[in-house]
C-alpha positions in Angstrom: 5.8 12.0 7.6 3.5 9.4 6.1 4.8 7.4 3.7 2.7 5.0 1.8 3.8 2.1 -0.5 1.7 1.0 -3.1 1.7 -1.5 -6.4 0.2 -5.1 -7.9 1.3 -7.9 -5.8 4.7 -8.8 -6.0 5.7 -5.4 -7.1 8.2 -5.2 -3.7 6.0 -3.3 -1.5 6.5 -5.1 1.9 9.7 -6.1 1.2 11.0 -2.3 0.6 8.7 -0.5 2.7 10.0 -2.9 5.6 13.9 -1.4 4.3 12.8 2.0 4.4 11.6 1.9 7.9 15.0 0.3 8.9 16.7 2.6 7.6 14.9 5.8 8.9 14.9 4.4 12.1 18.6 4.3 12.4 18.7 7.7 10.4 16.2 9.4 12.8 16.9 7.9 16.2 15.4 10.1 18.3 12.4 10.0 16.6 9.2 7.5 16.4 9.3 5.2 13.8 6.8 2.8 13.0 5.9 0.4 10.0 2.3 -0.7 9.6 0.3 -2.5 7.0 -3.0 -2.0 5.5 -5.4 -4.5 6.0 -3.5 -5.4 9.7 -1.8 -3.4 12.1 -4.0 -4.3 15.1 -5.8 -7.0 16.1 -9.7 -6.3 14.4 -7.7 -4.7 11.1 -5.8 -8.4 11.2 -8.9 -10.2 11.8 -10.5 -8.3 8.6 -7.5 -9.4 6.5 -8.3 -12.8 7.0 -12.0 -12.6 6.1 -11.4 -10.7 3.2 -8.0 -12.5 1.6 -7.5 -15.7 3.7 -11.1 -17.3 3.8 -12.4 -19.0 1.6 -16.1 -19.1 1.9 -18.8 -21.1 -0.8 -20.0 -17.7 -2.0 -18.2 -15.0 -3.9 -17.6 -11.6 -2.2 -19.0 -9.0 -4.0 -16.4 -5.7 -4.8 -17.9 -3.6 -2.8 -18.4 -5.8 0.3 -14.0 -6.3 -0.1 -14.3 -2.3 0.4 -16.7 -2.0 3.0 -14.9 -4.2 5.0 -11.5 -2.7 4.3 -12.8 0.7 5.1 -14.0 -0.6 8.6 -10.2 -2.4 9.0 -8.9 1.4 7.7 -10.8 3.2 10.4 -9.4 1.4 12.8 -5.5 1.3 11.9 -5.4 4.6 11.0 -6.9 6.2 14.4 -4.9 3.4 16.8 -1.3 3.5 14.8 -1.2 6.6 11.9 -2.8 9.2 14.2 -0.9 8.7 17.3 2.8 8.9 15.6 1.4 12.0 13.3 0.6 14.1 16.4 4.2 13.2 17.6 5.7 14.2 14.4 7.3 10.7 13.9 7.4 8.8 10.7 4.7 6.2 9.5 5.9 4.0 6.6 2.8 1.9 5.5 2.8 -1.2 3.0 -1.0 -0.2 1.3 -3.6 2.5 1.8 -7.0 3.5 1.0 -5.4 4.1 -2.5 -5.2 0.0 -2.5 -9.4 0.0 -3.0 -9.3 2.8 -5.0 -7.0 0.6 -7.4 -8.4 -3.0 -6.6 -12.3 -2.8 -6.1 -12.4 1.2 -7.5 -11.1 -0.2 -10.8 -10.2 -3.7 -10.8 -13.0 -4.9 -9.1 -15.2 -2.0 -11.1 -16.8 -1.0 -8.2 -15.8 2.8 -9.2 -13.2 5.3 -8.0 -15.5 7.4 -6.5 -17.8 4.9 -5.1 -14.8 4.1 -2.9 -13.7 7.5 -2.2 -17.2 7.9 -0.6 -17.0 4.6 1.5 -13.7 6.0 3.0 -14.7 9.3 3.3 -15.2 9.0 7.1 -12.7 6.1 7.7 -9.8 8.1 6.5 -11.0 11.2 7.8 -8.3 13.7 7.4 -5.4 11.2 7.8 -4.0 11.7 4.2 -0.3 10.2 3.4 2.9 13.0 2.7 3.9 10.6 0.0 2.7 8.1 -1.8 5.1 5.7 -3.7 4.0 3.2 -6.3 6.6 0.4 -7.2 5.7 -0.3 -10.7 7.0 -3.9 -12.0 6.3 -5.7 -14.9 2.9 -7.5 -14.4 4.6 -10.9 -15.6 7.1 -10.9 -13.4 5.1 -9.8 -10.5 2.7 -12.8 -11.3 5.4 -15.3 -11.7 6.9 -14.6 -8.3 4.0 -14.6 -6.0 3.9 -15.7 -2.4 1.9 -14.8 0.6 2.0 -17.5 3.7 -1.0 -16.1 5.1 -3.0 -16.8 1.7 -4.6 -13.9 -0.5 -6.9 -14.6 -3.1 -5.6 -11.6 -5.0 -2.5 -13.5 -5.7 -4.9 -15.7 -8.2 -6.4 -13.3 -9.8 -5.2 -13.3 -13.9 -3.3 -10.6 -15.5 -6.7 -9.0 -17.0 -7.2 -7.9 -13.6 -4.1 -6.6 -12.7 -3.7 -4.7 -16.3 -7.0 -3.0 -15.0 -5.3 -2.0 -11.2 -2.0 -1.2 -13.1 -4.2 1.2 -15.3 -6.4 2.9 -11.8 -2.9 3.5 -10.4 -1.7 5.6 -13.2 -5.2 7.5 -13.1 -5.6 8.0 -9.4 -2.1 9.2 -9.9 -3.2 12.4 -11.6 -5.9 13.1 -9.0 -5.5 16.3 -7.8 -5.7 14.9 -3.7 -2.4 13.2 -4.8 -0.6 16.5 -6.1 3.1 17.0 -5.0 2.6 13.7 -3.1 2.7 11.1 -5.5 6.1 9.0 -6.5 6.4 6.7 -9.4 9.3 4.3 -9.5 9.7 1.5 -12.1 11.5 -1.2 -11.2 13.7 -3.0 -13.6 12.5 -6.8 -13.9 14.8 -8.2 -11.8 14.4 -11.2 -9.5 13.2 -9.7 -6.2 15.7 -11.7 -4.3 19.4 -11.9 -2.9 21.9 -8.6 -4.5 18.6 -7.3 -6.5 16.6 -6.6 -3.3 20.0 -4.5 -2.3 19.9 -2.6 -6.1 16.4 -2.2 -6.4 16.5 -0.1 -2.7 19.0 1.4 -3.5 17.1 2.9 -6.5 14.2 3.6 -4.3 16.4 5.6 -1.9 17.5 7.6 -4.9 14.1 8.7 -5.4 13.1 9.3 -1.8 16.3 11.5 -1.1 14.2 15.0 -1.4 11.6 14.1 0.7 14.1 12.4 3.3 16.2 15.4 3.7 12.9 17.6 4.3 12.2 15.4 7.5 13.2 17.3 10.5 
Protein backbone atom coordinates (compact mmCIF):
# COMPACT_ATOMS: atom_id res chain seq x y z
CA UNK A 1 0.00 0.00 0.00
CA UNK A 2 0.77 3.65 -0.79
CA UNK A 3 -0.18 5.92 1.52
CA UNK A 4 0.08 9.59 0.81
CA UNK A 5 -0.26 12.51 3.31
CA UNK A 6 -1.31 15.67 2.10
CA UNK A 7 -2.49 19.44 3.44
CA UNK A 8 -1.26 23.46 3.81
CA UNK A 9 1.80 23.63 5.89
CA UNK A 10 1.42 23.00 9.36
CA UNK A 11 -1.62 20.95 8.86
CA UNK A 12 0.42 17.81 10.66
CA UNK A 13 1.52 15.99 7.68
CA UNK A 14 5.14 15.02 8.68
CA UNK A 15 4.45 14.80 12.03
CA UNK A 16 1.56 12.07 11.59
CA UNK A 17 2.69 10.48 8.51
CA UNK A 18 6.08 9.81 10.55
CA UNK A 19 3.39 8.04 13.47
CA UNK A 20 1.73 6.01 10.98
CA UNK A 21 4.80 4.50 9.64
CA UNK A 22 5.80 3.61 13.26
CA UNK A 23 3.06 2.18 13.90
CA UNK A 24 2.66 -0.12 10.79
CA UNK A 25 6.02 -1.04 11.15
CA UNK A 26 5.49 -2.69 14.52
CA UNK A 27 1.94 -3.84 13.22
CA UNK A 28 3.43 -5.45 10.09
CA UNK A 29 6.87 -6.76 11.12
CA UNK A 30 7.57 -8.94 8.58
CA UNK A 31 6.89 -6.73 6.07
CA UNK A 32 8.84 -3.59 4.37
CA UNK A 33 8.06 -0.37 5.66
CA UNK A 34 9.32 2.71 4.59
CA UNK A 35 8.59 6.53 5.03
CA UNK A 36 9.61 8.93 2.33
CA UNK A 37 9.02 12.58 1.56
CA UNK A 38 8.28 14.43 -1.48
CA UNK A 39 10.55 16.84 -2.59
CA UNK A 40 13.56 14.43 -0.82
CA UNK A 41 14.03 10.92 -0.30
CA UNK A 42 17.32 10.63 -2.18
CA UNK A 43 20.09 12.58 -2.57
CA UNK A 44 19.17 14.64 -6.35
CA UNK A 45 15.21 14.78 -4.92
CA UNK A 46 17.00 16.47 -1.66
CA UNK A 47 19.17 18.63 -3.61
CA UNK A 48 15.90 19.87 -5.60
CA UNK A 49 14.20 20.75 -2.34
CA UNK A 50 16.76 23.03 -1.57
CA UNK A 51 16.67 24.90 -4.89
CA UNK A 52 13.14 25.18 -4.99
CA UNK A 53 12.25 25.97 -0.98
CA UNK A 54 15.59 26.75 0.67
CA UNK A 55 17.34 29.19 -1.84
CA UNK A 56 16.89 32.24 -2.09
CA UNK A 57 17.98 33.59 -5.36
CA UNK A 58 17.50 37.65 -6.66
CA UNK A 59 14.90 36.57 -9.16
CA UNK A 60 11.43 35.07 -8.56
CA UNK A 61 10.78 31.49 -9.69
CA UNK A 62 8.09 31.33 -11.94
CA UNK A 63 5.02 28.47 -10.98
CA UNK A 64 5.71 26.46 -13.39
CA UNK A 65 9.49 26.29 -13.11
CA UNK A 66 8.65 25.15 -8.99
CA UNK A 67 6.77 22.15 -11.08
CA UNK A 68 9.13 21.31 -13.50
CA UNK A 69 11.58 20.97 -11.10
CA UNK A 70 9.50 19.02 -8.71
CA UNK A 71 8.40 16.68 -11.38
CA UNK A 72 12.21 15.89 -12.15
CA UNK A 73 12.76 15.42 -8.07
CA UNK A 74 9.26 13.03 -8.42
CA UNK A 75 10.76 11.01 -11.13
CA UNK A 76 13.41 10.23 -9.33
CA UNK A 77 11.95 9.27 -5.67
CA UNK A 78 9.27 7.45 -6.96
CA UNK A 79 11.35 4.87 -9.28
CA UNK A 80 14.47 4.54 -6.47
CA UNK A 81 12.05 4.31 -3.19
CA UNK A 82 7.97 3.93 -4.18
CA UNK A 83 8.66 1.35 -6.90
CA UNK A 84 10.96 -0.96 -5.26
CA UNK A 85 8.82 -1.52 -1.91
CA UNK A 86 5.49 -1.67 -4.38
CA UNK A 87 6.83 -4.70 -6.26
CA UNK A 88 7.51 -6.26 -2.73
CA UNK A 89 4.19 -5.61 -1.55
CA UNK A 90 5.47 -3.52 1.40
CA UNK A 91 3.94 -0.27 2.67
CA UNK A 92 5.01 3.28 1.47
CA UNK A 93 3.79 6.14 3.75
CA UNK A 94 4.75 9.48 2.02
CA UNK A 95 4.58 13.07 3.58
CA UNK A 96 3.45 14.96 -0.10
CA UNK A 97 2.86 13.77 -3.70
CA UNK A 98 2.35 14.98 -7.10
CA UNK A 99 -1.09 15.99 -5.63
CA UNK A 100 1.18 18.78 -3.72
CA UNK A 101 1.74 20.72 -7.40
CA UNK A 102 -1.56 19.95 -8.38
CA UNK A 103 -2.62 22.09 -5.19
CA UNK A 104 0.34 24.60 -4.91
CA UNK A 105 1.53 25.68 -8.51
CA UNK A 106 -1.93 23.85 -10.28
CA UNK A 107 -3.94 26.25 -8.18
CA UNK A 108 -2.13 28.32 -5.87
CA UNK A 109 0.42 29.21 -7.99
CA UNK A 110 -2.36 29.29 -11.06
CA UNK A 111 -0.26 27.45 -13.16
CA UNK A 112 -3.49 25.02 -13.87
CA UNK A 113 -4.49 21.59 -12.69
CA UNK A 114 -4.03 20.17 -15.78
CA UNK A 115 -0.97 21.92 -16.85
CA UNK A 116 0.57 19.93 -14.09
CA UNK A 117 -1.02 16.73 -14.67
CA UNK A 118 0.73 16.92 -18.04
CA UNK A 119 4.21 17.83 -16.62
CA UNK A 120 3.88 14.65 -14.41
CA UNK A 121 2.53 12.57 -16.79
CA UNK A 122 5.76 10.67 -17.38
CA UNK A 123 7.33 11.32 -13.91
CA UNK A 124 4.63 9.47 -12.08
CA UNK A 125 4.21 7.08 -14.63
CA UNK A 126 1.85 4.54 -13.34
CA UNK A 127 3.00 4.79 -9.62
CA UNK A 128 -0.40 6.12 -8.31
CA UNK A 129 -0.97 6.19 -4.24
CA UNK A 130 -3.80 3.44 -2.61
CA UNK A 131 -4.77 6.29 -0.40
CA UNK A 132 -4.58 9.63 -0.29
CA UNK A 133 -5.16 11.47 3.06
CA UNK A 134 -5.58 15.25 3.47
CA UNK A 135 -5.22 16.60 7.08
CA UNK A 136 -7.38 19.59 6.88
CA UNK A 137 -6.65 22.35 9.72
CA UNK A 138 -7.72 25.65 10.11
CA UNK A 139 -5.65 27.94 7.83
CA UNK A 140 -4.95 30.33 10.88
CA UNK A 141 -3.76 27.98 13.02
CA UNK A 142 -1.70 26.31 10.43
CA UNK A 143 -0.09 29.85 9.71
CA UNK A 144 0.49 30.72 13.30
CA UNK A 145 2.40 27.59 14.00
CA UNK A 146 4.86 27.27 11.26
CA UNK A 147 8.34 25.98 11.32
CA UNK A 148 10.60 24.32 8.89
CA UNK A 149 14.65 24.24 9.97
CA UNK A 150 15.54 23.64 6.53
CA UNK A 151 13.73 26.96 5.31
CA UNK A 152 10.59 26.92 2.85
CA UNK A 153 9.51 29.92 1.26
CA UNK A 154 5.92 28.45 1.30
CA UNK A 155 5.79 28.93 4.92
CA UNK A 156 5.64 32.95 4.00
CA UNK A 157 3.32 32.80 1.65
CA UNK A 158 -0.24 34.81 3.10
CA UNK A 159 -3.40 33.18 3.72
CA UNK A 160 -4.76 34.36 0.15
CA UNK A 161 -2.63 31.72 -1.07
CA UNK A 162 -3.31 29.02 0.99
CA UNK A 163 -7.36 29.80 0.83
CA UNK A 164 -6.58 29.10 -2.94
CA UNK A 165 -4.54 25.46 -2.19
CA UNK A 166 -7.18 24.74 0.52
CA UNK A 167 -9.82 25.22 -2.32
CA UNK A 168 -7.55 22.83 -5.27
CA UNK A 169 -7.56 20.20 -2.53
CA UNK A 170 -11.21 20.02 -2.19
CA UNK A 171 -11.53 19.98 -6.14
CA UNK A 172 -8.74 17.57 -7.00
CA UNK A 173 -10.55 15.61 -4.35
CA UNK A 174 -13.51 14.91 -6.68
CA UNK A 175 -11.29 13.98 -9.57
CA UNK A 176 -12.23 10.81 -10.77
CA UNK A 177 -8.13 9.39 -10.60
CA UNK A 178 -8.70 9.92 -6.81
CA UNK A 179 -12.12 7.71 -6.59
CA UNK A 180 -12.27 5.26 -3.60
CA UNK A 181 -8.79 6.58 -2.76
CA UNK A 182 -9.22 9.80 -1.24
CA UNK A 183 -9.50 10.45 2.79
CA UNK A 184 -10.54 13.76 4.30
CA UNK A 185 -9.81 14.29 7.93
CA UNK A 186 -10.40 17.64 9.80
CA UNK A 187 -8.54 18.27 12.50
CA UNK A 188 -9.81 20.05 15.41
CA UNK A 189 -7.63 23.30 16.09
CA UNK A 190 -5.71 22.16 18.60
CA UNK A 191 -1.98 22.99 19.31
CA UNK A 192 -0.05 20.42 17.35
CA UNK A 193 2.07 19.66 20.31
CA UNK A 194 2.54 17.54 23.57
CA UNK A 195 -1.17 15.20 24.46
CA UNK A 196 -2.77 16.79 21.17
CA UNK A 197 -0.24 15.15 18.78
CA UNK A 198 -1.38 11.81 20.84
CA UNK A 199 -5.47 12.77 20.22
CA UNK A 200 -5.19 14.07 16.84
CA UNK A 201 -3.49 10.38 15.77
CA UNK A 202 -5.51 8.78 17.42
CA UNK A 203 -8.34 10.32 15.31
CA UNK A 204 -6.39 9.74 12.19
CA UNK A 205 -6.09 5.96 13.04
CA UNK A 206 -9.84 6.02 13.40
CA UNK A 207 -10.21 6.86 9.95
CA UNK A 208 -7.43 4.63 8.51
CA UNK A 209 -8.81 1.52 10.33
CA UNK A 210 -10.64 0.05 6.94
CA UNK A 211 -7.87 0.41 4.88
CA UNK A 212 -5.33 -0.93 7.61
CA UNK A 213 -7.17 -4.09 8.15
CA UNK A 214 -7.33 -4.70 4.17
CA UNK A 215 -3.30 -4.81 4.25
CA UNK A 216 -2.26 -8.37 4.09
Amino acid sequence: MYIIFEGIVASGKTTHSKKLYDYLKKKFPKKDVVWTREPGGTEIAKSTRKIVQGTKFNEEMEGICEAYLYAASRAQSLRQIVKPIQDVNGIVVADRSFITSMAFQGYGRDVGVNTILKINETAIDDILPDLVVLLDLDIDIALSRVFDQEGDKFERMGKEFFEKVREGYEEISKMDMFKDRWLTIKLPGRSGRGKHIKENFELILEHLEPYIDSIK
